[in-house]
Every structure is written in C-alpha cells, then in structure tokens.
mmJSON file of the N, C-alpha and C atoms, coordinates in Angstrom:
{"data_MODEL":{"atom_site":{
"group_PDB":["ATOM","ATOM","ATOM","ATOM","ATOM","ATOM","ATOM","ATOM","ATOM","ATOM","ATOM","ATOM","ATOM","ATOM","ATOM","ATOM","ATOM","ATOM","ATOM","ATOM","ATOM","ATOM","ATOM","ATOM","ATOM","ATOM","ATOM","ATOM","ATOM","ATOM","ATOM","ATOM","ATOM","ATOM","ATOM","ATOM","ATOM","ATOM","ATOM","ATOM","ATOM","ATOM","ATOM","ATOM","ATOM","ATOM","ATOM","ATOM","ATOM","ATOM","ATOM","ATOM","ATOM","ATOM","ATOM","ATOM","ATOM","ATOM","ATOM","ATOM","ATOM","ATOM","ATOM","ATOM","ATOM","ATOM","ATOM","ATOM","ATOM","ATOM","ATOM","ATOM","ATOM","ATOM","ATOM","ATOM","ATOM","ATOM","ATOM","ATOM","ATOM","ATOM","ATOM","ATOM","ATOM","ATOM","ATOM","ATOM","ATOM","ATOM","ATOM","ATOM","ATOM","ATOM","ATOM","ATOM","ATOM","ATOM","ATOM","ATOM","ATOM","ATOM","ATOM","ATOM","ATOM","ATOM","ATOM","ATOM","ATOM","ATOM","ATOM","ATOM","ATOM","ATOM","ATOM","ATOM","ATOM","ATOM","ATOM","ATOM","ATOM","ATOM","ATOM","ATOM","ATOM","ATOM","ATOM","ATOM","ATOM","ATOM","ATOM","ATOM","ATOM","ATOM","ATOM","ATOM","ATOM","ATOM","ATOM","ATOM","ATOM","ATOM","ATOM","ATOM","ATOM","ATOM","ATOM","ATOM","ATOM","ATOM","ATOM","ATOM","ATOM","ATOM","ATOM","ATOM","ATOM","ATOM","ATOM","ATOM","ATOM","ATOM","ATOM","ATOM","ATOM","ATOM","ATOM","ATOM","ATOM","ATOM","ATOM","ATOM","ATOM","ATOM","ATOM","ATOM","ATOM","ATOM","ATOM","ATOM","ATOM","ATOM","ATOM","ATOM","ATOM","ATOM","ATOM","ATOM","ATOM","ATOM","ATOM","ATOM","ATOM","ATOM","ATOM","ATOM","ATOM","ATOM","ATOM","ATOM","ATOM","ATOM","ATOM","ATOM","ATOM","ATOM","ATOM","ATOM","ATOM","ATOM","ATOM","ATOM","ATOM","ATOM","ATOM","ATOM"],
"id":[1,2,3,4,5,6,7,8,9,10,11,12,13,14,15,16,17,18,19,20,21,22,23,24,25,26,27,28,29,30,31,32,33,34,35,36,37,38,39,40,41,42,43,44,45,46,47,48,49,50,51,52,53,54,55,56,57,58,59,60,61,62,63,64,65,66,67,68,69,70,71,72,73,74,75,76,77,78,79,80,81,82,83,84,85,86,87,88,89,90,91,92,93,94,95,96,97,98,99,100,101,102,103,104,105,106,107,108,109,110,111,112,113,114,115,116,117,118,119,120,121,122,123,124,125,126,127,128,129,130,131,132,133,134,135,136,137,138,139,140,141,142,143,144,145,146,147,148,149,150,151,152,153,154,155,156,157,158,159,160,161,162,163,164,165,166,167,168,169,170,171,172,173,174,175,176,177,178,179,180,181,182,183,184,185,186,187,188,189,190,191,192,193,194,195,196,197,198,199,200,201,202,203,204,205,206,207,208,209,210,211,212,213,214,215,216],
"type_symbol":["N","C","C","N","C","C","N","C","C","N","C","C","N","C","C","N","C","C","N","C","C","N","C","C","N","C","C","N","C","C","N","C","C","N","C","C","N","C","C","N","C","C","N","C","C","N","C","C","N","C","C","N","C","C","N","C","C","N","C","C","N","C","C","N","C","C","N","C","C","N","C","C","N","C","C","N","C","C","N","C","C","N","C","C","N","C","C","N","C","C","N","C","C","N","C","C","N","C","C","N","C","C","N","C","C","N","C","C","N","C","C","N","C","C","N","C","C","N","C","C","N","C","C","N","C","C","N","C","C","N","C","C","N","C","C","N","C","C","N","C","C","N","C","C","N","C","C","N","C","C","N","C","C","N","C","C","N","C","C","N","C","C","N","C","C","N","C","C","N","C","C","N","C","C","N","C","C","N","C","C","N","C","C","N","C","C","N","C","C","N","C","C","N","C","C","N","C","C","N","C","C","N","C","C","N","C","C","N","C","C","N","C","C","N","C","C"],
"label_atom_id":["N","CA","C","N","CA","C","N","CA","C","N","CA","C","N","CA","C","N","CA","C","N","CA","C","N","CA","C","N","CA","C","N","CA","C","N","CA","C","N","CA","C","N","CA","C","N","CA","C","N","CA","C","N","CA","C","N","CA","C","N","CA","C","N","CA","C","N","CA","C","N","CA","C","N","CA","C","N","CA","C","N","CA","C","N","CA","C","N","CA","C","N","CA","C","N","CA","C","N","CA","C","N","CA","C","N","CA","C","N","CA","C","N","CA","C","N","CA","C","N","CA","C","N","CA","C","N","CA","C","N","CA","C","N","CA","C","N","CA","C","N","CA","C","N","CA","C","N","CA","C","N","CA","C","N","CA","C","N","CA","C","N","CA","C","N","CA","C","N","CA","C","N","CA","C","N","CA","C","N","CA","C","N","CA","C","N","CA","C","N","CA","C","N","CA","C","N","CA","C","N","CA","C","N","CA","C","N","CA","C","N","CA","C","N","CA","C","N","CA","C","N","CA","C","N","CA","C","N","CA","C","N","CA","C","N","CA","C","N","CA","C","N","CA","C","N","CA","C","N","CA","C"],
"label_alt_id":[null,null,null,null,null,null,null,null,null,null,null,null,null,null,null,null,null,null,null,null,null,null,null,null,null,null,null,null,null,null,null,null,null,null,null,null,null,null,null,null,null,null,null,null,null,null,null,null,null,null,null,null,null,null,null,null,null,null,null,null,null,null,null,null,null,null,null,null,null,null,null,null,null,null,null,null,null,null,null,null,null,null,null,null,null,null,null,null,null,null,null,null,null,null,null,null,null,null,null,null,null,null,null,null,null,null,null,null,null,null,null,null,null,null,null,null,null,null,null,null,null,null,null,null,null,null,null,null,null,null,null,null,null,null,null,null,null,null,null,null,null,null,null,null,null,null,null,null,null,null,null,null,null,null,null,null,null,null,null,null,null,null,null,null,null,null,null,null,null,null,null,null,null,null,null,null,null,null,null,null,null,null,null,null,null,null,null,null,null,null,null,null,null,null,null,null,null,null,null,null,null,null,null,null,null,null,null,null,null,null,null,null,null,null,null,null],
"label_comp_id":["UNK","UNK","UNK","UNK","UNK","UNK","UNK","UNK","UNK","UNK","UNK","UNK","UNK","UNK","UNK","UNK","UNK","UNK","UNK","UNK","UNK","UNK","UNK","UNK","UNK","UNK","UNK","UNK","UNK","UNK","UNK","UNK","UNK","UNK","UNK","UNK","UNK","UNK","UNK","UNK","UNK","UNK","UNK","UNK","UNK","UNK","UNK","UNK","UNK","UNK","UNK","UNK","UNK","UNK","UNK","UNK","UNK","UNK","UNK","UNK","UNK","UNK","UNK","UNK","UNK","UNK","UNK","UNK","UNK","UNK","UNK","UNK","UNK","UNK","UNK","UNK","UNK","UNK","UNK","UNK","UNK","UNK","UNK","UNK","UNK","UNK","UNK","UNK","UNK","UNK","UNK","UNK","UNK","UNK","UNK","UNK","UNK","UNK","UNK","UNK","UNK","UNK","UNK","UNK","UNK","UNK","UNK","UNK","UNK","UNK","UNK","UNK","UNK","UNK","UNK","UNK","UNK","UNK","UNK","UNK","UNK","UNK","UNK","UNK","UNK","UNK","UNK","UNK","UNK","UNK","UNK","UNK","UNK","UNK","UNK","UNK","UNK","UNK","UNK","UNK","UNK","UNK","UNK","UNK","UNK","UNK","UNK","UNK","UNK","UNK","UNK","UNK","UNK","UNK","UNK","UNK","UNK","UNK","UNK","UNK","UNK","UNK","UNK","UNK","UNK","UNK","UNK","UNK","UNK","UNK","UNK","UNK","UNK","UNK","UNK","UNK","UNK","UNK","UNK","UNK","UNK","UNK","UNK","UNK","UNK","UNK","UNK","UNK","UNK","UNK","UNK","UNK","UNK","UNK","UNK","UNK","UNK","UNK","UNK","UNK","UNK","UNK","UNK","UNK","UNK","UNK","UNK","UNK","UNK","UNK","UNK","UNK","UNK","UNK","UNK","UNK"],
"label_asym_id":["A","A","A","A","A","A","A","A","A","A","A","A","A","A","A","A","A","A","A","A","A","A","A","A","A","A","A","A","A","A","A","A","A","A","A","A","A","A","A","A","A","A","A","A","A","A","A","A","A","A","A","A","A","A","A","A","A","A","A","A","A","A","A","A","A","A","A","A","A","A","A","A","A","A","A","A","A","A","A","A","A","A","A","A","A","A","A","A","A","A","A","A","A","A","A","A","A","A","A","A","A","A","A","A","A","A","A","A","A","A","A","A","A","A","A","A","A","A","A","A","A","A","A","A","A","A","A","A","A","A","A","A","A","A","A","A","A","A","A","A","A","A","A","A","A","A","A","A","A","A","A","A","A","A","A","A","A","A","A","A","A","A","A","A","A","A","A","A","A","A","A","A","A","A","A","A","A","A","A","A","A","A","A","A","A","A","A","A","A","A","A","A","A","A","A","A","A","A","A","A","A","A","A","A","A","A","A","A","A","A","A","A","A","A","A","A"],
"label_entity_id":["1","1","1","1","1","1","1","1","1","1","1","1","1","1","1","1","1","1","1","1","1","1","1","1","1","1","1","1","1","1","1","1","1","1","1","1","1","1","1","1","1","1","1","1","1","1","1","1","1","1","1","1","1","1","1","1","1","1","1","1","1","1","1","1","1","1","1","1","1","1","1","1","1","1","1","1","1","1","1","1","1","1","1","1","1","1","1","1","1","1","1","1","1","1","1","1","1","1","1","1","1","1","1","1","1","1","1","1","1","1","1","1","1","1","1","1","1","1","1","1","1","1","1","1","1","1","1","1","1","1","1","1","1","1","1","1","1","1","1","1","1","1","1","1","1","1","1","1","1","1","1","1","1","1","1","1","1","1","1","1","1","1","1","1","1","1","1","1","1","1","1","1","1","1","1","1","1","1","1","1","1","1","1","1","1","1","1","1","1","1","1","1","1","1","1","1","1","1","1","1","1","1","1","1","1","1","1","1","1","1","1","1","1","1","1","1"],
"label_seq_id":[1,1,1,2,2,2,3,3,3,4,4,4,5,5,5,6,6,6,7,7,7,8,8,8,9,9,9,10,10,10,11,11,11,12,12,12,13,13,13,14,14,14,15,15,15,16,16,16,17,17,17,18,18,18,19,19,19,20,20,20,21,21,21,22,22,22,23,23,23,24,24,24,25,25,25,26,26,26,27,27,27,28,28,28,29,29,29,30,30,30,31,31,31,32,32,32,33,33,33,34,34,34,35,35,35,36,36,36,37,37,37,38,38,38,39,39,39,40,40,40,41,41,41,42,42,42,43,43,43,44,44,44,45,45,45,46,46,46,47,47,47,48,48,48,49,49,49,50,50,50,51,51,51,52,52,52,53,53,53,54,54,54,55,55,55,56,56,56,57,57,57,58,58,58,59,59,59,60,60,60,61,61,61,62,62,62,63,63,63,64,64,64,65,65,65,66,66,66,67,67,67,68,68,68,69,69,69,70,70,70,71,71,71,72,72,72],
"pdbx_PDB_ins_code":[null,null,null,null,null,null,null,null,null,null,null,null,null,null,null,null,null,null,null,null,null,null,null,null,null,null,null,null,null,null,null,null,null,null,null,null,null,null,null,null,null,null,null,null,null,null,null,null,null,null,null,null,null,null,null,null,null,null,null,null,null,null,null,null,null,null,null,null,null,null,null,null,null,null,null,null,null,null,null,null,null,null,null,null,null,null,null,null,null,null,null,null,null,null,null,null,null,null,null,null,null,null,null,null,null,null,null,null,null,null,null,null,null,null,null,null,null,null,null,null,null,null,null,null,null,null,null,null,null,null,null,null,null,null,null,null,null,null,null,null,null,null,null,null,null,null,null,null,null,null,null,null,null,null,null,null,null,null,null,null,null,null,null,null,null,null,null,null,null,null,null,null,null,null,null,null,null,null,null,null,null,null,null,null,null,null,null,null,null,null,null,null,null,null,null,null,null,null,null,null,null,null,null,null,null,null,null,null,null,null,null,null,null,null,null,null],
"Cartn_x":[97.65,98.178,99.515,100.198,100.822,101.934,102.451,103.758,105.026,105.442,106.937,108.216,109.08,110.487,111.509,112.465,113.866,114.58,115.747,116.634,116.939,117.813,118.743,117.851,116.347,115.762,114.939,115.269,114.802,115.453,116.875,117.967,118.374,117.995,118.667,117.503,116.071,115.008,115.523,116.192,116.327,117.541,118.341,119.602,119.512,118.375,117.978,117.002,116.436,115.793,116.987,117.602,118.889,118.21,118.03,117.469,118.375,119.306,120.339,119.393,118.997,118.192,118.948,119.236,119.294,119.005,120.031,119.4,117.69,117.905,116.202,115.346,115.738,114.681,113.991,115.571,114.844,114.07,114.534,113.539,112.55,112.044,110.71,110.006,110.801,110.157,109.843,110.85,110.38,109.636,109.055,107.659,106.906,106.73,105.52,105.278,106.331,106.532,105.369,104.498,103.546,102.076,102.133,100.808,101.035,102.075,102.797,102.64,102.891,102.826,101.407,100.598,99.302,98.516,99.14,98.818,99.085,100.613,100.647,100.397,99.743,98.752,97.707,97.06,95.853,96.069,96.487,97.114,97.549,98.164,98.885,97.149,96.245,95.55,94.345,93.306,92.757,91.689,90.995,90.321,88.611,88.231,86.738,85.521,84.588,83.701,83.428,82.695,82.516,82.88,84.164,84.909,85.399,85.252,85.326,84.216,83.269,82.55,81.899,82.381,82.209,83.622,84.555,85.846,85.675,84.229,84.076,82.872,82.176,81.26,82.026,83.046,83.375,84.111,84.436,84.88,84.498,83.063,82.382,81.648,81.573,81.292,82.048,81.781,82.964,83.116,84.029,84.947,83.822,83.68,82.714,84.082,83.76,84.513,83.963,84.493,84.657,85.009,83.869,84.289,83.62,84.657,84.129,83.202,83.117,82.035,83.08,82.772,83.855,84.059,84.983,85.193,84.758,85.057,84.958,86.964],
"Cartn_y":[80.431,81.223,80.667,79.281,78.665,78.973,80.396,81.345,80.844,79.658,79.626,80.272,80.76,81.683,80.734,80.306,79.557,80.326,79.948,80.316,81.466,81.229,82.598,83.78,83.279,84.546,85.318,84.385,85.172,86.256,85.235,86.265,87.287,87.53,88.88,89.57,88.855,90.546,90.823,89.857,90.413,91.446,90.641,92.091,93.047,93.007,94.589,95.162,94.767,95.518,95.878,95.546,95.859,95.114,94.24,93.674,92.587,93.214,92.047,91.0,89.9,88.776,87.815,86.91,85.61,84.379,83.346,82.724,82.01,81.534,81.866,82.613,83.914,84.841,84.739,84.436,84.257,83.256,82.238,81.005,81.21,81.299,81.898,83.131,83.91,84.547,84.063,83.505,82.261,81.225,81.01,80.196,80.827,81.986,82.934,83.624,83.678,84.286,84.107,82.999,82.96,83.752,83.657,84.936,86.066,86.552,87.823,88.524,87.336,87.429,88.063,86.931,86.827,88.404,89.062,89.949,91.698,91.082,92.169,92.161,91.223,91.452,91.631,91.512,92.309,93.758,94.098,95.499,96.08,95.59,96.758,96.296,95.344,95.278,96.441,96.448,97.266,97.068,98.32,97.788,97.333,96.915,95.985,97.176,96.734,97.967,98.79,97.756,98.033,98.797,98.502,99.694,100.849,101.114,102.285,103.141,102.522,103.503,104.162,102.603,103.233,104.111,104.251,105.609,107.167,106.689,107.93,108.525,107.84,108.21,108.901,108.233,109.068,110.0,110.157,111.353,112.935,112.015,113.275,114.017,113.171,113.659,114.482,115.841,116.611,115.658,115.382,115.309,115.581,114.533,115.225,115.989,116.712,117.557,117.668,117.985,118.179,119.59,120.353,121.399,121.505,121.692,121.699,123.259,123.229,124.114,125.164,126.539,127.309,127.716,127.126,126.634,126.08,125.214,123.483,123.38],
"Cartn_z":[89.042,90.131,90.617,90.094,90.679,90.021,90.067,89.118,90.375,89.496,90.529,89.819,90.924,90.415,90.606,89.734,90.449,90.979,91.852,92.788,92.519,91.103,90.813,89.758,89.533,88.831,90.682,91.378,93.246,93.791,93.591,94.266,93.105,92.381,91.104,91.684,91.764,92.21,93.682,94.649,95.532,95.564,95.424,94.955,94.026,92.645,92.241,93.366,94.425,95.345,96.205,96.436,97.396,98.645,99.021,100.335,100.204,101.653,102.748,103.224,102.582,103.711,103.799,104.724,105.166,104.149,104.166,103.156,103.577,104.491,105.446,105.284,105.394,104.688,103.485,102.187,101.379,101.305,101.629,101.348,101.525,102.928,103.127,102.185,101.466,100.911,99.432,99.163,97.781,97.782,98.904,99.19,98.989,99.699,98.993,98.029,97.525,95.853,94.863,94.948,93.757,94.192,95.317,96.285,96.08,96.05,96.347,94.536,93.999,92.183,92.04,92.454,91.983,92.309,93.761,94.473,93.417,93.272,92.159,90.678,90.204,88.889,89.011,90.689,90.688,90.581,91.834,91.906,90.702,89.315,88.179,87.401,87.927,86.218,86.303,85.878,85.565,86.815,87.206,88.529,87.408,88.486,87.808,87.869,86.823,86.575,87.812,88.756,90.099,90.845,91.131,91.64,91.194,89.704,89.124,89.425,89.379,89.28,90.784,92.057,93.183,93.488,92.599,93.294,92.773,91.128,90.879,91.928,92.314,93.177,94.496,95.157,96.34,95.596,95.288,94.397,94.789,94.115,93.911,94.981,96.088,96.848,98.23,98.377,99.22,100.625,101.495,102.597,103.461,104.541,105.863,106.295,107.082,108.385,109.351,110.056,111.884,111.824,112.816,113.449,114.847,116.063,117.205,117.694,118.544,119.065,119.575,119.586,120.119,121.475,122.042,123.728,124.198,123.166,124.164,123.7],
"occupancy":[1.0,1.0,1.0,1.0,1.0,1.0,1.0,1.0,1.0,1.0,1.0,1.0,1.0,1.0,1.0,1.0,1.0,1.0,1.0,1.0,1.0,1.0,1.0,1.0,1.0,1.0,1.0,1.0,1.0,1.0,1.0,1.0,1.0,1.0,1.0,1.0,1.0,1.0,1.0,1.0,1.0,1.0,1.0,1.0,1.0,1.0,1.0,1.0,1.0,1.0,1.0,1.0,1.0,1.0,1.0,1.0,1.0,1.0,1.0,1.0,1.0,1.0,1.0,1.0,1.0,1.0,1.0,1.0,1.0,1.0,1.0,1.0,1.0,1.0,1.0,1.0,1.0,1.0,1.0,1.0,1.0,1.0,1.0,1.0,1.0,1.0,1.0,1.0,1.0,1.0,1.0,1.0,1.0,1.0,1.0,1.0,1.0,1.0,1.0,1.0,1.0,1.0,1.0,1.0,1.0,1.0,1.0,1.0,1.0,1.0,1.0,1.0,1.0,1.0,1.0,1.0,1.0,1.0,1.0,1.0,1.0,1.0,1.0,1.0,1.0,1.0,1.0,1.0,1.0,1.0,1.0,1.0,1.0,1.0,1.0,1.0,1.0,1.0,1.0,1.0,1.0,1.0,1.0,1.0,1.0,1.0,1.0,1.0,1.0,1.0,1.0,1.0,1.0,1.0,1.0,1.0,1.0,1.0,1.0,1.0,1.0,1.0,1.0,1.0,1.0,1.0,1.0,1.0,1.0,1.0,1.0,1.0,1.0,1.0,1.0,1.0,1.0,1.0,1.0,1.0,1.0,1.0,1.0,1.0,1.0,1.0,1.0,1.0,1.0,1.0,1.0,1.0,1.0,1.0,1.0,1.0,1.0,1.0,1.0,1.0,1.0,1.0,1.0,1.0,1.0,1.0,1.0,1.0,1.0,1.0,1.0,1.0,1.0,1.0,1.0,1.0],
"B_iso_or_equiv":[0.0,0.0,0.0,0.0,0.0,0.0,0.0,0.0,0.0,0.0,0.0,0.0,0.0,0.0,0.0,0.0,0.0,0.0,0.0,0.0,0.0,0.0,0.0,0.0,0.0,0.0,0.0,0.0,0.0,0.0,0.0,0.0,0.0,0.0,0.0,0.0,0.0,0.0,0.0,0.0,0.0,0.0,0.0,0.0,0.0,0.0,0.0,0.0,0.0,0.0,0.0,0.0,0.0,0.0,0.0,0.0,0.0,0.0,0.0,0.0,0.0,0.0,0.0,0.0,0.0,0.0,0.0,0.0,0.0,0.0,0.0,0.0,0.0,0.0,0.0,0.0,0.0,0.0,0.0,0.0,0.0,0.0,0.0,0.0,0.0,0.0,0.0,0.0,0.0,0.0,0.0,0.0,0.0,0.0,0.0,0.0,0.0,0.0,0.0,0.0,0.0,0.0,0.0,0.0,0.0,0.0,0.0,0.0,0.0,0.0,0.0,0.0,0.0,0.0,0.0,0.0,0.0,0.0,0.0,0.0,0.0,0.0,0.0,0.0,0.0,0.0,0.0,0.0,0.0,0.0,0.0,0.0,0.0,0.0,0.0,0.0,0.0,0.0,0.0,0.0,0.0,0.0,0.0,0.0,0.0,0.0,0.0,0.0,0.0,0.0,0.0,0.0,0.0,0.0,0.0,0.0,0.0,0.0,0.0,0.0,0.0,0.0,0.0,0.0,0.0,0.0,0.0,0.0,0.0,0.0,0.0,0.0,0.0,0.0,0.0,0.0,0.0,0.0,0.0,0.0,0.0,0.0,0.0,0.0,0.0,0.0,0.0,0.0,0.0,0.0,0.0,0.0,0.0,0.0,0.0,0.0,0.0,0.0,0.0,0.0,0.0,0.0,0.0,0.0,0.0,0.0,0.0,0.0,0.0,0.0,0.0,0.0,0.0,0.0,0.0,0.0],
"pdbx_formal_charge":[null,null,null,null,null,null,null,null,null,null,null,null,null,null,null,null,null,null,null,null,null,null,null,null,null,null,null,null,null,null,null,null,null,null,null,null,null,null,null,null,null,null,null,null,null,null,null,null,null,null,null,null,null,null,null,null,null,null,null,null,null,null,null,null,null,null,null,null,null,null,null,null,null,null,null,null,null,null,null,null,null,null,null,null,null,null,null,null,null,null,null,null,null,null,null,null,null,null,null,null,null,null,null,null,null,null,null,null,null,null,null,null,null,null,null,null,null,null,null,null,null,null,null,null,null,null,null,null,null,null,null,null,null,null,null,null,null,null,null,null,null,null,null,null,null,null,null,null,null,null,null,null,null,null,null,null,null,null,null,null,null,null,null,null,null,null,null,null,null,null,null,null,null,null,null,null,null,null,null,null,null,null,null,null,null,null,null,null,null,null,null,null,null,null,null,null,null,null,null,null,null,null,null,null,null,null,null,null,null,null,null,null,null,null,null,null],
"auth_seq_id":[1,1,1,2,2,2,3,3,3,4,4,4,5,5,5,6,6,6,7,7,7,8,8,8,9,9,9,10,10,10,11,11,11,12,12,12,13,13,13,14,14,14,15,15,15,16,16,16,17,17,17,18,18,18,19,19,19,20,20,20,21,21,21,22,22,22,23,23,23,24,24,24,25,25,25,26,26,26,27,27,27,28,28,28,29,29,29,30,30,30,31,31,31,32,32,32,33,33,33,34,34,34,35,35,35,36,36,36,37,37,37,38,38,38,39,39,39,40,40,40,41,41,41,42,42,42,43,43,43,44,44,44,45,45,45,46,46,46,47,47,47,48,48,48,49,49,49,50,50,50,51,51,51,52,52,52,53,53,53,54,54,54,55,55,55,56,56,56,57,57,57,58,58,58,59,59,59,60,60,60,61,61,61,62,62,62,63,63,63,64,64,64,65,65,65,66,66,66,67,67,67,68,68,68,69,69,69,70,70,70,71,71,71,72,72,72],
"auth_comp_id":["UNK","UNK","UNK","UNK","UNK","UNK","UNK","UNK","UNK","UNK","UNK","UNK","UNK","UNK","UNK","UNK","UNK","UNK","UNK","UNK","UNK","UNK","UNK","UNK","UNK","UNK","UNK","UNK","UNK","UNK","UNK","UNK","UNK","UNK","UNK","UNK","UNK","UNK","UNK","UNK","UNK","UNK","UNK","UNK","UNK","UNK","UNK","UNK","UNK","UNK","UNK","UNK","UNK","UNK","UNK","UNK","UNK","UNK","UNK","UNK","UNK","UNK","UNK","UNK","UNK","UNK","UNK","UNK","UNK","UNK","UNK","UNK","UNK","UNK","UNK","UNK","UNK","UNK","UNK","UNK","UNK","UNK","UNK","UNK","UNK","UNK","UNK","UNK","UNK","UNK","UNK","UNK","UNK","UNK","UNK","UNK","UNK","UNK","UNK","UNK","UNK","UNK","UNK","UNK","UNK","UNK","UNK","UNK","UNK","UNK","UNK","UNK","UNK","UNK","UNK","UNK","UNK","UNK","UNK","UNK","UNK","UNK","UNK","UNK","UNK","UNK","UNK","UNK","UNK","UNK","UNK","UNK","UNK","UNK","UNK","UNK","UNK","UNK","UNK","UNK","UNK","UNK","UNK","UNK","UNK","UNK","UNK","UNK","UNK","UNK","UNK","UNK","UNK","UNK","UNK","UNK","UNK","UNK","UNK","UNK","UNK","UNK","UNK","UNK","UNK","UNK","UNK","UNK","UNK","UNK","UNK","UNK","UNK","UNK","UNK","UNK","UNK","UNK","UNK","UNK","UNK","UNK","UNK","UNK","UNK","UNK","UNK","UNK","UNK","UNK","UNK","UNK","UNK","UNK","UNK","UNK","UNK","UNK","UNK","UNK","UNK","UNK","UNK","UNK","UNK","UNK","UNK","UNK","UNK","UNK","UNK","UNK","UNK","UNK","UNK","UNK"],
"auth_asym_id":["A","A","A","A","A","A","A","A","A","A","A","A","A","A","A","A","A","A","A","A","A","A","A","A","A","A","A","A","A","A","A","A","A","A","A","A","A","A","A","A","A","A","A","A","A","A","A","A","A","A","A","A","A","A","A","A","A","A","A","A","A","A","A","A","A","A","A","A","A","A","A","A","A","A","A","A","A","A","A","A","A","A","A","A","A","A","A","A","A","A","A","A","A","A","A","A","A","A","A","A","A","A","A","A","A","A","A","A","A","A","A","A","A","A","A","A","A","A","A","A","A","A","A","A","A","A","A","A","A","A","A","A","A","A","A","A","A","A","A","A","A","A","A","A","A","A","A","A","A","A","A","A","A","A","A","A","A","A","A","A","A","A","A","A","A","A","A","A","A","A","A","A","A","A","A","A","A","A","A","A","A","A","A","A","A","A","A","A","A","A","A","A","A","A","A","A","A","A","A","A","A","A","A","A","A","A","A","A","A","A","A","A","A","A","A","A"],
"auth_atom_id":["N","CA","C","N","CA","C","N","CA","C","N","CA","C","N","CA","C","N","CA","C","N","CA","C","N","CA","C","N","CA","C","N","CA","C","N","CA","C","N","CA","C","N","CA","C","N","CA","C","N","CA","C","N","CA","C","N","CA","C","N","CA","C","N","CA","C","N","CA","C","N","CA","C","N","CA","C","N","CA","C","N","CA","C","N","CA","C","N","CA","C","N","CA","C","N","CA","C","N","CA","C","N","CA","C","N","CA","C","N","CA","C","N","CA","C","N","CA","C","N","CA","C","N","CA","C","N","CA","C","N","CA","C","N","CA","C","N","CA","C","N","CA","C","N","CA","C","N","CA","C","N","CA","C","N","CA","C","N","CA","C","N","CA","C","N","CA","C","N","CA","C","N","CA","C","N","CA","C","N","CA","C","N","CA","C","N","CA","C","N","CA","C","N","CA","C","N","CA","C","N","CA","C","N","CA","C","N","CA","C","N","CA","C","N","CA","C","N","CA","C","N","CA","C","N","CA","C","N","CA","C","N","CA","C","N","CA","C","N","CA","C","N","CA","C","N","CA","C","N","CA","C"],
"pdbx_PDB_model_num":[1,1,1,1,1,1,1,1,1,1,1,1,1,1,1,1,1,1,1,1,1,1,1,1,1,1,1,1,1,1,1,1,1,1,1,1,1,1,1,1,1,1,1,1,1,1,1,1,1,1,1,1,1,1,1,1,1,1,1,1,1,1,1,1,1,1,1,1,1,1,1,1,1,1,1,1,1,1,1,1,1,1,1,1,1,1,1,1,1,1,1,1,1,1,1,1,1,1,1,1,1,1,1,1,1,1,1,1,1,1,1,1,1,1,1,1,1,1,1,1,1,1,1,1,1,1,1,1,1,1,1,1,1,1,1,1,1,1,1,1,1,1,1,1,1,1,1,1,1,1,1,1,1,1,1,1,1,1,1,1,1,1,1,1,1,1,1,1,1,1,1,1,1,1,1,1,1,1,1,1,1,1,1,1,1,1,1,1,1,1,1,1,1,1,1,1,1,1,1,1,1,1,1,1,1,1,1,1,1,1,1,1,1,1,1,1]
}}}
C-alpha cells in the first residue's frame, strides 16, 4: 500500500488536473498520495462477489415511494 510518488511525477498530475495549489497544499497532498492511491484501485477494481450480487438484488427490487394522503 506504501505507493510513493516523487516531486515532479506529483506536480505533472497536478498540473494535468489543472489545480492552482500552494506549494503547502501540495505537500500535504503528497503525503497522502499513497491512501488516496490505494483508494483508487479499490474503486477501478472489480467489486467483490458480495457486493455484486447484493447490487443485483437491489436492483431488482422496485423503489419504495411516498404518497401523501389527499389534503393533508
């Protein structure tokens, strides 16, 4: 988990994002850089059986709704 970035492969993602930060900013944000990593290879990988099969389940099931009483 311990994915560290050097300086200038930091500041190229920050300037292809277009984000004006502080050199402060960045720093702080290049401290957290290997969480933030780890965060998005969960997020792109594949979700776990588990939760597949609990997203096909809500799925399938229709939306409660709300309907109030007429005049109230």
């Amino acid at each position: 988990m311990s994915q560290t970035i050097s300086e200038e492969a930091f500041a190229a993602l920050v300037a292809r994002a277009g984000m004006p930060l502080t050199p402060a900013q960045c720093a702080a944000l290049q401290d957290v850089w290997p969480r933030f990593a780890e965060m998005l290879r969960q997020i792109r990988g594949a979700a776990p059986a588990t939760m597949e099969a609990t997203l096909e389940g809500m799925l399938a099931e229709p939306a409660t709704t709300f309907a109030a009483e007429e005049g109230r």
